[in-house]
N, C-alpha and C positions, 0 to 999 in steps of 0.2 A: 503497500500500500501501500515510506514512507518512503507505504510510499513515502519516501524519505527524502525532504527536499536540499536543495545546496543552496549556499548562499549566492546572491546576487553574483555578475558578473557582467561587466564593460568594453569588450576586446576581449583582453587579456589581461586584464586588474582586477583584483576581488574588491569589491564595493564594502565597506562596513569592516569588523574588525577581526571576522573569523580567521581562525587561523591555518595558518598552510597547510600542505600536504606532506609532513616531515621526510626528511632522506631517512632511512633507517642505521638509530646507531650512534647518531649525532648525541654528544651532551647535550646537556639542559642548558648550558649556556649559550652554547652555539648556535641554537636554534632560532630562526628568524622570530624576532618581535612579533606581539598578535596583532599592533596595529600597523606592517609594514604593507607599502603599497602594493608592490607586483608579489605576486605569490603565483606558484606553481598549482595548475588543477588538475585532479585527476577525472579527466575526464571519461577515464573505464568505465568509473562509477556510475557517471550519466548514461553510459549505454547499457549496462547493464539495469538500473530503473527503467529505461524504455525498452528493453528486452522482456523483463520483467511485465511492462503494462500489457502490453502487447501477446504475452502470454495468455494472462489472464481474461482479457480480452478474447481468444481465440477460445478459449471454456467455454465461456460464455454463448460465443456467436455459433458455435458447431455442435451444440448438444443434441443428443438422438431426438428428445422428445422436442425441441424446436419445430425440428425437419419433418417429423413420423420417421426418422428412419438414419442410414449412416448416408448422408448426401456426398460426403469430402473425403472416403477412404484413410489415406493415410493420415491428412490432417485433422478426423474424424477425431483417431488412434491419439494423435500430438495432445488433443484438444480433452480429454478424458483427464491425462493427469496436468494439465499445463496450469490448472490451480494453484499450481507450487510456485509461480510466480512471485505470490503470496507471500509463500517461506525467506523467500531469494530480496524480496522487497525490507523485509523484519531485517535481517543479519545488513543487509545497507543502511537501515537506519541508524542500528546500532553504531555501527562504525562512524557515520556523519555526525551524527548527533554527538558523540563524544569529541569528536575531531574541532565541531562547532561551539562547542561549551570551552575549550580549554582556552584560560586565560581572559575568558570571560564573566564580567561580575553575573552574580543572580538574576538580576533585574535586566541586564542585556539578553542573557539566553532565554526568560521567560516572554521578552518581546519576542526575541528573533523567532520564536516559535509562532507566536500569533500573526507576526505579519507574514510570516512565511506560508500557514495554513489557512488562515482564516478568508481571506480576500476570493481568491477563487474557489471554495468552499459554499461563500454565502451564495456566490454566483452561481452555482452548479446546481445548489440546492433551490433556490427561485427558476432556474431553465425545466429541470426533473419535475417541477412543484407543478408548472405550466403546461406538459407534456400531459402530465399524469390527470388533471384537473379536465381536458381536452378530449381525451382518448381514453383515461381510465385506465388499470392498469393490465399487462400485457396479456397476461393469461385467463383477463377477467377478473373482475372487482371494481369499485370504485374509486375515486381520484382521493386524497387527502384531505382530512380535515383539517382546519385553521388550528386547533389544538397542539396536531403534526407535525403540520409545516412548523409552526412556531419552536417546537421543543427541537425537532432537528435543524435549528441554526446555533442550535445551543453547543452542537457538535458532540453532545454525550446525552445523546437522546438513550443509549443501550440502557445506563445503568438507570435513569429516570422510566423506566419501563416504556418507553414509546419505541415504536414500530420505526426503521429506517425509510424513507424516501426512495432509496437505490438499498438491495441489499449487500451493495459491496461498501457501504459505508459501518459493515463491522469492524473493518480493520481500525476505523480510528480511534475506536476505546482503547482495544491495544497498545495505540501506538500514543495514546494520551498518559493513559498508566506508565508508558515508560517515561515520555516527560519528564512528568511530575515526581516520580522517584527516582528520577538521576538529578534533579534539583537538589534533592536532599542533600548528595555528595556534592555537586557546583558551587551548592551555597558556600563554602569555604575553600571554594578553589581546588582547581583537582590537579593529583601527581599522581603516578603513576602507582604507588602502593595504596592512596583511598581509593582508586578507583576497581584497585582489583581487590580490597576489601568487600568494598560496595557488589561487584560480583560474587563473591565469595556469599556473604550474606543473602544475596539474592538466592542464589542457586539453593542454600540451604531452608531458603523462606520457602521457594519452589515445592520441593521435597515435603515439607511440612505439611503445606498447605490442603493437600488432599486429604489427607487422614484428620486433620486438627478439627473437625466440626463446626470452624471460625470463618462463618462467611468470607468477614474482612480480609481476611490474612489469602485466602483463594483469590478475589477479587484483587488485592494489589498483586501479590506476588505471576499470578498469568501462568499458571506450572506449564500447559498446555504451549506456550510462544515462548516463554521467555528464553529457554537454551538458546533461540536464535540472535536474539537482542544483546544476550550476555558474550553469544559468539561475536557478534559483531564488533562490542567495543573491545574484544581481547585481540581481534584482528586490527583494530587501528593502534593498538596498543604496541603490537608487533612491526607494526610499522614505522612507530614513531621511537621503538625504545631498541630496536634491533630485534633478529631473530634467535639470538641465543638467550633470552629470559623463559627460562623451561617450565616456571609454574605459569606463564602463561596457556603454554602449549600444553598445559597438564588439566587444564581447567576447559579449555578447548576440545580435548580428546574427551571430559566426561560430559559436556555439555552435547556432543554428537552422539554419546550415549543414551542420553536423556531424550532425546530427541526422538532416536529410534521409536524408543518405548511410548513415548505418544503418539507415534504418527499411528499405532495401533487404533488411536480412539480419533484421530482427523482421518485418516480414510475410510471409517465409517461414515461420518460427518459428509462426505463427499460421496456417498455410493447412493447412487438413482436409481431406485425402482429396478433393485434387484442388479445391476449394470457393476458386477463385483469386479472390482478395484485391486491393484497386486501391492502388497505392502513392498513387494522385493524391487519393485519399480521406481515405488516411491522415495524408498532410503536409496536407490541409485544416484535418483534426482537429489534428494538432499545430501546426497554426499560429494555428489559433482559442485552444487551451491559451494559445499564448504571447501573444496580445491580450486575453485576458480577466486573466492575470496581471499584464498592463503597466498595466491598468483598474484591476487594487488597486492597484500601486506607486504609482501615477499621485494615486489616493486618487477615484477615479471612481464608485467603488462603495461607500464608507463608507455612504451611509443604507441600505444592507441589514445592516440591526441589529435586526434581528427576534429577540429572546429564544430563542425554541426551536431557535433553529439551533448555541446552545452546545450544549442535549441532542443536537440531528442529530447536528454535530459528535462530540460524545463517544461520539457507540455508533458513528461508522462504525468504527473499529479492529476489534470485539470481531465486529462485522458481517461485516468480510473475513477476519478467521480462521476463522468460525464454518461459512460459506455454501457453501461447493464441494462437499465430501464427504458434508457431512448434508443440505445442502439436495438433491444430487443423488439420492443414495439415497433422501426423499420422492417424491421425482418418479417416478424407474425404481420405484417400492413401487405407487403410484399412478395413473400414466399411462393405463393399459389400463383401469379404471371411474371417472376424476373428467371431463370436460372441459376442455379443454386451458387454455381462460382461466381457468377456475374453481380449476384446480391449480396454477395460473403464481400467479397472486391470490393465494392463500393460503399458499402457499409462501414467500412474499414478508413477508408479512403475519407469520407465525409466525417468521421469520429477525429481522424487524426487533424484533419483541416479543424475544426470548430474548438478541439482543445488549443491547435494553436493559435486561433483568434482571441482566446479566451486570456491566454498568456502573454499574447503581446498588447490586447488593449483593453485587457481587464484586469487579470492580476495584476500588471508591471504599473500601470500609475494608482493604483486602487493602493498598493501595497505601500509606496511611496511616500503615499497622503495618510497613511493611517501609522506609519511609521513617525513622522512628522507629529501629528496628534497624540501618538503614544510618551512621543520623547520632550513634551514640552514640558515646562517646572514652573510652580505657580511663582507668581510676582511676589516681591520682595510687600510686604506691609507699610502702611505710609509711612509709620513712624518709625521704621530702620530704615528707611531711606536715605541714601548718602547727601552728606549735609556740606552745600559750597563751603568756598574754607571765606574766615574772615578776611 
C-alpha cells in the first residue's frame, strides 16, 4: 500500500529535510547532514512501489468471478497470487519511513506523514464517493452514506467500525499503526540500537499478542504484517550501518520466519470460492520480496536510476487508492461488448493516466499548501512584542 511514499523531489534535489540514501558502512559522522541539499535517490525503490501497485492492480482486474471464467490464461495465473504486492509495499515502507524519520524532530515526521498521505487521499476518496453515489456499487448494493463518506476521510475509518469506500483502503490502518508506533522511538531521535530495540520489542509485542486476550496489545502490535514492516527498517538499517551488523541479519532471518507462519492465515484470507491458493507459492513470493530488498540494502541495485521511475514512483499511491472500485465498475460496465484484452489494456491505461493527473495537479500543490498551513507558528502576543529601543 505505502504504499509507502518518498519524499518530495525537484530534478535531482530532495525538497525538505529527509535524509539520504546512506553509502553502507559510513560512520555516523561522515554521513551527509539531514538538511543537505543534493542527496542521492534511490530510485529502485520507486519502481518497485509501482511494480508493486501495479501488481495488485492486476488481482484485482483478472479475477475469475469478474470475467465468469479465466479470460487472460497466464496472467489469469500472475493475477491469483499478485496480492502480495501488498506484502512487497509493507517491507518498503518500513524501510522509507525509517530512512525519512532519521534526524528528524517528532513534529516534522508527524507532518511529513500527513502531507504526504492525506492530500490525494481526501481526493480519491470524494472521486470513489462520486462513482459509487452514480452507479452504486460494482457487484450490486448501494452508493454510501454521508455517515461513510465522512468517517473514511478520517482515514481510520477500520478501527471506528465503518465500512471502506474502496476495499483496498485496509492497508492504511496498517500502515497508520506503524506511524504512530515508530513515533514513539522518533520522538527522541533514533540510532541505530533504539531502533532495533524498538524492533526487538515489537516482534516480541507481535508474539504476545495473539495468545494475551488484550485486544489492544493485537490491534497495535499487527502480529499478522508487522514481520514485514520490522523487515523493512532492518533492511535500511543495513544499508545505512553496513552489512556486517549480524543481529540485524539475525532479526531479519526470524522475522521471515514469522512471516511464513502467517501467510498460513492470509492465504486463506485471499482464497475465492473454493479457488485454493499454494502456500509454497506464496512464501516463494515473499521470499523473492525479501532478496530483492536485501539487493537494495546491499546497494546491488543502485544503477537503476532511470528518471521516470520518481514519476512511477509518485503516482503509484494515488494508483492504489484510485483502482479497485472505479476500475472495477469499468470493467462489470464493459465486459459483455469490449474484449477481454482490449478492456484489461485500457482499463489499465486510463487508471495509470488519472492517478497521474491526480499527482501532478492535485497532490503536488494540495500538499504544498497544506504543508505551508501545517508549518505556521502563532504570533508573538502584543505584549512580548519587541519594543523600539529608546
Amino acid at each position: 500500500m505505502s504504499l509507502q511514499p518518498f519524499p518530495r523531489l525537484t530534478g535531482d534535489r530532495w525538497v525538505g529535510d529527509t535524509p539520504p540514501a546512506v553509502a553502507p558502512g559510513l560512520p555516523e559522522q561522515s554521513r551527509p547532514h539531514p538538511g543537505s541539499a543534493v542527496r542521492p535517490r534511490l530510485r529502485v525503490l520507486d519502481g518497485l512501489r509501482i511494480l508493486a501497485a501495479v501488481l495488485v492492480l492486476v488481482h484485482h482486474y483478472t479475477r475469475r468471478e469478474l470475467w465468469g471464467g479465466d479470460a487472460f490464461g497466464w496472467l489469469t495465473m500472475v493475477g491469483r497470487y499478485s496480492w502480495m504486492g501488498v506484502e512487497l509495499f509493507f517491507m518498503i515502507s518500513g524501510f522509507v519511513i525509517c530512512m525519512s524519520a532519521w534526524g528528524r524532530p517528532l513534529g516534522g515526521y508527524l507532518r511529513s506523514r500527513i502531507i504526504r498521505l492525506a492530500p490525494a487521499y481526501w481526493f480519491c476518496v470524494l472521486v470513489t464517493m462520486g462513482v459509487l453515489l452514480a452507479t452504486g456499487k460494482p457487484f450490486g448494493g448501494h452508493g454510501p452514506g454521508l455517515s461513510q463518506i465522512l468517517t473514511n476521510l478520517t482515514m481510520v475509518q477500520t478501527p471506528l467500525g465503518s465500512q471502506p469506500l474502496d476495499p483496498s483502503y485496509w492497508t492504511l490502518w496498517s500502515e497508520v499503526r506503524f506511524y504512530l508506533i515508530f513515533a514513539v522511538v522518533a520522538w527522541s531521535g533514533l540510532t541505530y540500537r533504539k531502533v532495533m530495540n524498538f524492533c526487538w520489542i515489537w516482534t516480541v509485542a507481535s508474539l504476545l499478542a495473539p495468545g494475551s486476550g488484550l485486544p489492544v496489545l493485537d490491534v497495535l502490535a499487527n502480529p499478522d504484517y508487522s514481520p514485514l514492516f520490522i523487515s523493512g527498517v532492518c533492511f535500511y538499517l543495513i544499508r545505512r550501518e553496513g552489512p556486517r551488523v549480524g543481529e540485524t541479519w539475525a532479526l531479519l532471518a526470524f522475522s521471515w520466519l514469522l512471516m511464513q507462519r502467517w501467510l498460513n492465515d492470509i492465504v486463506q484470507w485471499n482464497t475465492v470460492k473454493g479457488d485454493r491458493l499454494s502456500w509454497e507459492m506464496c512464501l516463494a513470493v515473499i521470499t523473492l520480496c525479501y532478496v530483492v530488498m536485501a539487493a537494495v540494502a546491499l546497494g546491488w541495485l543502485d544503477r537503476i536510476d532511470w528518471r521516470w521511475l520518481s514519476t512511477a514512483g509518485a503516482v503509484s499511491y494515488p494508483l492504489y487508492l484510485l483502482h479497485q472500485q472505479i476500475g472495477v465498475t469499468l470493467l462489470r460496465e464493459w465486459h459483455d461488448d469490449v474484449e477481454p484484452w482490449t478492456l484489461l489494456t485500457a482499463s489499465m491505461v486510463v487508471m495509470l493516466l488519472a492517478a497521474w493527473l491526480i499527482q501532478r495537479f492535485v497532490e503536488r500543490p494540495l500538499a504544498g499548501r497544506l504543508k505551508r498551513f501545517l508549518e505556521r507558528r502563532p504570533a508573538a502576543p502584543r505584549g512580548e512584542a519587541a519594543r523600539e529601543p529608546a
